[in-house]
Backbone bond lengths (Angstrom), bond angles and torsions (degrees), N, CA, C in turn:
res aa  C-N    CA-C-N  psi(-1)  N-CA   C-N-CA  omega(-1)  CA-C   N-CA-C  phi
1 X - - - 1.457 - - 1.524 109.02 -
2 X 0.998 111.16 134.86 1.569 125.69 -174.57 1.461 124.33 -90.58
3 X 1.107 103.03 -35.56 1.841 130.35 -179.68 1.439 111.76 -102.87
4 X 1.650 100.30 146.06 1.503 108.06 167.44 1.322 93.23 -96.45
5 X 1.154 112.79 160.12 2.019 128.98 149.41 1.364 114.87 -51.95
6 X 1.255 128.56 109.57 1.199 133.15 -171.17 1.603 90.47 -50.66
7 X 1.410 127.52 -56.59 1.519 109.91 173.66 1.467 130.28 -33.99
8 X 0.955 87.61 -27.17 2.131 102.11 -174.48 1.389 110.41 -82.65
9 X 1.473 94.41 -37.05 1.662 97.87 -173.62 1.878 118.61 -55.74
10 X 1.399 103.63 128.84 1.644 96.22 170.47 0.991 153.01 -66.39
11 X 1.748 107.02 -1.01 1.431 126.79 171.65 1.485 110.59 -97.01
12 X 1.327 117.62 -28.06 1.489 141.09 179.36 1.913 95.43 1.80
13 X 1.481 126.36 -60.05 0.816 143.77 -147.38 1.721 95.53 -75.85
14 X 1.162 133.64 0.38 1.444 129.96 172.50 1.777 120.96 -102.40
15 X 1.373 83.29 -0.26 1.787 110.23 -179.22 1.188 110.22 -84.50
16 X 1.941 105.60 -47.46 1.620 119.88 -157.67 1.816 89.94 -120.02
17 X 1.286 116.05 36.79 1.993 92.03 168.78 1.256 109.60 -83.51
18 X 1.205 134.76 -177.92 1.160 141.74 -133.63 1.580 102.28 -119.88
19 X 1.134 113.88 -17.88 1.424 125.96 -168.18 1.629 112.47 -112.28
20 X 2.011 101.70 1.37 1.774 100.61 -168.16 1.651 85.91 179.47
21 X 1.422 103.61 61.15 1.405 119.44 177.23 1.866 108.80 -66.44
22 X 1.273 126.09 162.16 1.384 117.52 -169.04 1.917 92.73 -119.47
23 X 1.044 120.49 148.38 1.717 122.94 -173.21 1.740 97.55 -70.49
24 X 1.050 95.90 148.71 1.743 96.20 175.93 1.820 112.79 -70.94
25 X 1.417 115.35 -20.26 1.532 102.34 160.38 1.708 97.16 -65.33
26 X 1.083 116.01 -73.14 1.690 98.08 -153.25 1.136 115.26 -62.49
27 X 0.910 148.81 -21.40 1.503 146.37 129.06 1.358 124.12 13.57
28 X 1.591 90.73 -67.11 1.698 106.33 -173.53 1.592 90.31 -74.41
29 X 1.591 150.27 -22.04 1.529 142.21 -179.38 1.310 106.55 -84.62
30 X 1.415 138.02 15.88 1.065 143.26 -173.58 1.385 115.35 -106.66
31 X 1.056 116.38 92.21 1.888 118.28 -164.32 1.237 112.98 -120.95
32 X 1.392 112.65 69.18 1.677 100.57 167.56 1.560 122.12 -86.99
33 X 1.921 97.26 129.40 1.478 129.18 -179.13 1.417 104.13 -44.94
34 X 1.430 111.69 154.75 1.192 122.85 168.10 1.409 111.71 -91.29
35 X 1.424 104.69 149.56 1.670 112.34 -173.02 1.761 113.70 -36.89
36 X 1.410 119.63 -45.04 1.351 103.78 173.73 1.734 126.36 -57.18
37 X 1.598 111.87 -56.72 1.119 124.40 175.69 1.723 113.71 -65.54
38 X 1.528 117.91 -4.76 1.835 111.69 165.15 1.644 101.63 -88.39
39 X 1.113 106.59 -37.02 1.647 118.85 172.75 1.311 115.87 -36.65
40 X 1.353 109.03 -47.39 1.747 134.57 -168.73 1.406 104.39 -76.62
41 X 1.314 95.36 -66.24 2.223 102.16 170.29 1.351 113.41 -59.16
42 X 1.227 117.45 -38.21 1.251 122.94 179.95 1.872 101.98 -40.80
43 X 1.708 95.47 -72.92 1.582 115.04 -154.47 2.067 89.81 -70.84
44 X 0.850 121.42 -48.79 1.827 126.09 178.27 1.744 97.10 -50.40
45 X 1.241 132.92 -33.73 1.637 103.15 -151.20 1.737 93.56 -141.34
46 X 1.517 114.91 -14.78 1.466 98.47 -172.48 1.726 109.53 -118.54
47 X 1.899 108.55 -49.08 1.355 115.79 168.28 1.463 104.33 -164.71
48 X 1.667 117.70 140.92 1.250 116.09 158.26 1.619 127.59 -66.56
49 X 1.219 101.07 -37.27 1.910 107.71 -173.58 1.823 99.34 -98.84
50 X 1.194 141.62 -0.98 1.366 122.60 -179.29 1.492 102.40 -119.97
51 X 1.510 108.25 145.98 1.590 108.21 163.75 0.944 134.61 -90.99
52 X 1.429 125.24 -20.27 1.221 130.75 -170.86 1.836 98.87 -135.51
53 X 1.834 108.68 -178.40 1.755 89.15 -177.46 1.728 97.42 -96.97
54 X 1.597 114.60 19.06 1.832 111.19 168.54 1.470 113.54 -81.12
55 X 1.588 110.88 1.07 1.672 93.65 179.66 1.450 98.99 -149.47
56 X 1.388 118.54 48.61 1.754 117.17 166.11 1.623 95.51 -55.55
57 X 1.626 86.67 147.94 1.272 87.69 161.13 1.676 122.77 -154.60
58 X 1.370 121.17 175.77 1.417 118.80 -170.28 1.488 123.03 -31.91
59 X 1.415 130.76 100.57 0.960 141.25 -157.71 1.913 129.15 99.63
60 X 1.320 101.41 2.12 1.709 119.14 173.80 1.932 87.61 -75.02
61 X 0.916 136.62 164.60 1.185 148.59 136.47 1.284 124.81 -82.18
62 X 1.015 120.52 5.77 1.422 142.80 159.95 1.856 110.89 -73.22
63 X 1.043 81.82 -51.22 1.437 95.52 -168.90 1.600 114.43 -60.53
64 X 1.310 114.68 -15.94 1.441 121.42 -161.48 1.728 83.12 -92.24
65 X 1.888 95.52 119.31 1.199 102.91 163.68 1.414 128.99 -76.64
66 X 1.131 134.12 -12.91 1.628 142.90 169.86 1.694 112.34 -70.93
67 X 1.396 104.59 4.08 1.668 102.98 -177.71 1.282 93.07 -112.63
68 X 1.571 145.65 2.62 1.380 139.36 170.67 1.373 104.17 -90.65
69 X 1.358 114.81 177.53 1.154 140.24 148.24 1.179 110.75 -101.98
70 X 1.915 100.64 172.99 1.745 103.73 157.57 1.336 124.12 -43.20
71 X 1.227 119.18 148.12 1.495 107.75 143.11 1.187 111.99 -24.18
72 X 2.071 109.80 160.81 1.230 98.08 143.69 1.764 92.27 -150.16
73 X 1.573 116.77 179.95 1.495 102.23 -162.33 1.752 95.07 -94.26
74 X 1.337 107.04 145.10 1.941 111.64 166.98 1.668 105.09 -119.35
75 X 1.975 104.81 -21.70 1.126 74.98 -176.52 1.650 125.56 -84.10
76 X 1.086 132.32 -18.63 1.480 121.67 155.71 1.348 127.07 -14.86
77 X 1.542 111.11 -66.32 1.144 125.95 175.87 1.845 110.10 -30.58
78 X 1.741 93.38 -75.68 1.324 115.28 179.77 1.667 113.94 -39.75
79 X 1.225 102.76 -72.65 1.502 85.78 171.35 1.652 127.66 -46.78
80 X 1.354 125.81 -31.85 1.323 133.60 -172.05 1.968 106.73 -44.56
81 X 1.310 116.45 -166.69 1.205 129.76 160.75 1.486 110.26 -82.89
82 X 1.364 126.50 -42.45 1.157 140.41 -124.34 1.753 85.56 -113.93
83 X 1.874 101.79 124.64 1.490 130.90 179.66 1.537 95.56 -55.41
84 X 0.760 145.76 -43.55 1.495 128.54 -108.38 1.695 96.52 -107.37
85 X 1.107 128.27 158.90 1.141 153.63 -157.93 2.028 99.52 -81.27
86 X 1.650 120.78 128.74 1.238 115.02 170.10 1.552 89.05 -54.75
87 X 1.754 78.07 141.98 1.840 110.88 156.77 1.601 111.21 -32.24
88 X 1.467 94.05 -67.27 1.482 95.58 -158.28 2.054 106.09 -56.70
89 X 1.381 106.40 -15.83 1.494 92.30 -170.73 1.518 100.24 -91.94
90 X 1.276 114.95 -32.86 2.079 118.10 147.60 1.473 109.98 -19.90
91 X 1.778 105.36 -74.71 1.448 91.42 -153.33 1.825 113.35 -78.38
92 X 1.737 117.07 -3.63 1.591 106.61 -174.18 1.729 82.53 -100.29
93 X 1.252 153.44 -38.82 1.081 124.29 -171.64 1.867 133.66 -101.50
94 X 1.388 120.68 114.74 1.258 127.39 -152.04 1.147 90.10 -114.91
95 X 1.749 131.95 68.29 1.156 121.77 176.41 1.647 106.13 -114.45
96 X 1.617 119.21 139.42 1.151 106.28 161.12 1.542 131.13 -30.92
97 X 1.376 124.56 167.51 1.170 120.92 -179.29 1.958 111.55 -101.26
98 X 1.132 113.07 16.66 1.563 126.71 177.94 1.735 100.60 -128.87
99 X 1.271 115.87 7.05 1.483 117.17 167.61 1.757 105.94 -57.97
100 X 1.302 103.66 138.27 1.616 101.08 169.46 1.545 93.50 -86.68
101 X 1.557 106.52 162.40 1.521 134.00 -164.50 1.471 101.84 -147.94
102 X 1.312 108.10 151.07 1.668 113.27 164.14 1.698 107.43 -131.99
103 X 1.165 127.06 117.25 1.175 134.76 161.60 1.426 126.58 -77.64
104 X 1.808 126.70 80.51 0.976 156.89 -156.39 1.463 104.46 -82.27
105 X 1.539 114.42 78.14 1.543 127.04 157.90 1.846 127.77 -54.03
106 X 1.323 86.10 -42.13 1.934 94.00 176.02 1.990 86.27 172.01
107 X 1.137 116.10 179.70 1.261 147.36 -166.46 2.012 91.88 -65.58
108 X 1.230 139.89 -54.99 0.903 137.77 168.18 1.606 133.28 -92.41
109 X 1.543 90.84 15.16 1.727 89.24 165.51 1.666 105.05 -147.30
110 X 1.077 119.10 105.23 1.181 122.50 164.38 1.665 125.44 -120.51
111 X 1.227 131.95 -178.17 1.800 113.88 -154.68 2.081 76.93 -155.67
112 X 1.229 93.69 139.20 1.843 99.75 173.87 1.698 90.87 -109.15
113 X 1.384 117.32 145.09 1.546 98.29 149.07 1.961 87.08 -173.09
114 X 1.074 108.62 -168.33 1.520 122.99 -179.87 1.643 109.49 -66.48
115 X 1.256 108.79 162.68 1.067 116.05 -175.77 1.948 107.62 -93.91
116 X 1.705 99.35 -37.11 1.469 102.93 161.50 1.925 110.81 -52.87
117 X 1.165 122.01 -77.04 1.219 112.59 166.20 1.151 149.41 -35.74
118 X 1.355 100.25 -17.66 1.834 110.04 160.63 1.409 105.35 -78.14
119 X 1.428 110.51 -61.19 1.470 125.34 167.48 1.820 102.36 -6.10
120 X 1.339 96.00 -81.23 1.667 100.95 -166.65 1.543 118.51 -87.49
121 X 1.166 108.33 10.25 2.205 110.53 176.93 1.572 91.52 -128.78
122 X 0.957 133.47 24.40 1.779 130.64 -163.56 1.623 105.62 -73.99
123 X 1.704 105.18 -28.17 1.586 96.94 160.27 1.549 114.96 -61.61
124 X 1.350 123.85 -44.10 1.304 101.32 -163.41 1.636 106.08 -89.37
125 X 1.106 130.58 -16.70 1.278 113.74 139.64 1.677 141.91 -19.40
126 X 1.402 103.35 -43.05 1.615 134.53 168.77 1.067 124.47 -86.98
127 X 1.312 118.93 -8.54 1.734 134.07 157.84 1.751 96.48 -20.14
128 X 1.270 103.69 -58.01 1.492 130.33 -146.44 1.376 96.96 -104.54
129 X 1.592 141.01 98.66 1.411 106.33 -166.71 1.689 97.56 -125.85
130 X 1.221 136.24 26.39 1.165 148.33 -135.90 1.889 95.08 -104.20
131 X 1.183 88.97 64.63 2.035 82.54 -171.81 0.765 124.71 87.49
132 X 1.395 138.57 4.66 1.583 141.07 -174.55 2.271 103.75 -50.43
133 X 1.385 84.21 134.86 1.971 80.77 150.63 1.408 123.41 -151.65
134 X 1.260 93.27 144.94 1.423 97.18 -173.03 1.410 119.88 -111.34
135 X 1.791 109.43 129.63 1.361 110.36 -174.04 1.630 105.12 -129.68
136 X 1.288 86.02 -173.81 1.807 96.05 -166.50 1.466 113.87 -107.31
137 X 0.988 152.47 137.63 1.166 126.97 172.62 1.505 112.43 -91.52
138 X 1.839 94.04 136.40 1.807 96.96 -164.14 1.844 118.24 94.15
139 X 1.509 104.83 -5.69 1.658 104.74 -160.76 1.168 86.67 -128.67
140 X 1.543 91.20 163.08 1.684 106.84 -171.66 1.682 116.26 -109.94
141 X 1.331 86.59 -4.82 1.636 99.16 167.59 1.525 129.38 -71.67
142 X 1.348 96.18 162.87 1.827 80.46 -172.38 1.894 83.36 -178.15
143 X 1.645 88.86 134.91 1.593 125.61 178.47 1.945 96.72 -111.05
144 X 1.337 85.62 117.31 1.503 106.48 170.79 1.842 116.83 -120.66
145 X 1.617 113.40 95.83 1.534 114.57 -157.41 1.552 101.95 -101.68
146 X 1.342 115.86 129.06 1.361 113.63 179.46 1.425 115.11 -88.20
147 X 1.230 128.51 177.03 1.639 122.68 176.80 1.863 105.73 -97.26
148 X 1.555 106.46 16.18 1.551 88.86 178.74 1.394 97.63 -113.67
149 X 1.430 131.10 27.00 1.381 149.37 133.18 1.880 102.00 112.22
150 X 1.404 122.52 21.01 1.311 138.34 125.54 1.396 149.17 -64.62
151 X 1.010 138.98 128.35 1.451 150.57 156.29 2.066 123.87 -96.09
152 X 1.333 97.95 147.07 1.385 124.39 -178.00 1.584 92.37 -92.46
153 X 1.627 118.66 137.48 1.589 97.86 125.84 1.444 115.61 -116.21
154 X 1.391 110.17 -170.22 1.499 104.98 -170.28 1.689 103.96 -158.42
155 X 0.774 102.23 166.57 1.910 104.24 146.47 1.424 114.33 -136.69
156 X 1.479 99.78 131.00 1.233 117.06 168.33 1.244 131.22 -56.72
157 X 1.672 126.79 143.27 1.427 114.21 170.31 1.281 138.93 -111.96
């Protein structure tokens, strides 16, 4: 088995708060991996030797600073009224909205779900904003969000 029960899951509670509830379809697109299988995505798509994105290191592709951009700000957005996704992560990502995605917490927590559904719950995604990245599966793009309410993008190599 690949998946926890979103019930089981320990963040579960950033899906269902009360103030940024998630629709019961996307709900059910919300699949966070179990510690072995984030382990696996983890080491396949982000780094073999680091766990989290506080200790890439020489030879992560992460690590190569010429594959970022500037900052740019999300948290504005986030705090705002308004759902919708910063511009800047609009204009670098042109992915269908049935694209699979992985929302890359650290080496043992990662979340599979749609790219439409990130699209529209992407705050509560950010509950948690401590390094998260987000990739595509199959894409070379990649959202790198810091906790001082910035994001990187990049492409991976």
């Amino acid at each position: 088995m690949n998946y926890v029960e979103l019930d089981k899951y320990s963040r579960k509670w950033i899906f269902t708060h009360a103030s940024m509830p998630v629709a019961a379809d996307d709900l059910e697109e919300i699949k966070p991996f179990t510690q072995a299988r984030s382990s696996q995505i983890w080491s396949e798509h982000i780094s073999k030797h680091s766990p989290d994105a506080d200790h890439f290191e020489k030879g992560d592709w992460a690590s190569n600073d010429k594959i970022w951009s500037e900052d740019t700000d999300w948290q504005t957005e986030w705090d705002s009224d308004d759902a919708t996704l910063p511009n800047g992560v609009l204009e670098f990502i042109d992915w269908e909205d049935n694209t699979t995605v992985f929302f890359c917490y650290e080496k043992y927590n990662v979340i599979e779900t749609k790219w439409g559904v990130l699209k529209r719950n992407w705050k509560n995604f950010l509950f948690f904003d401590d390094g998260p990245m987000l990739i595509g599966r199959k894409k070379k793009q990649v959202l790198w969000f810091n906790s001082n309410g910035t994001f990187k993008s990049g492409l991976r190599e």
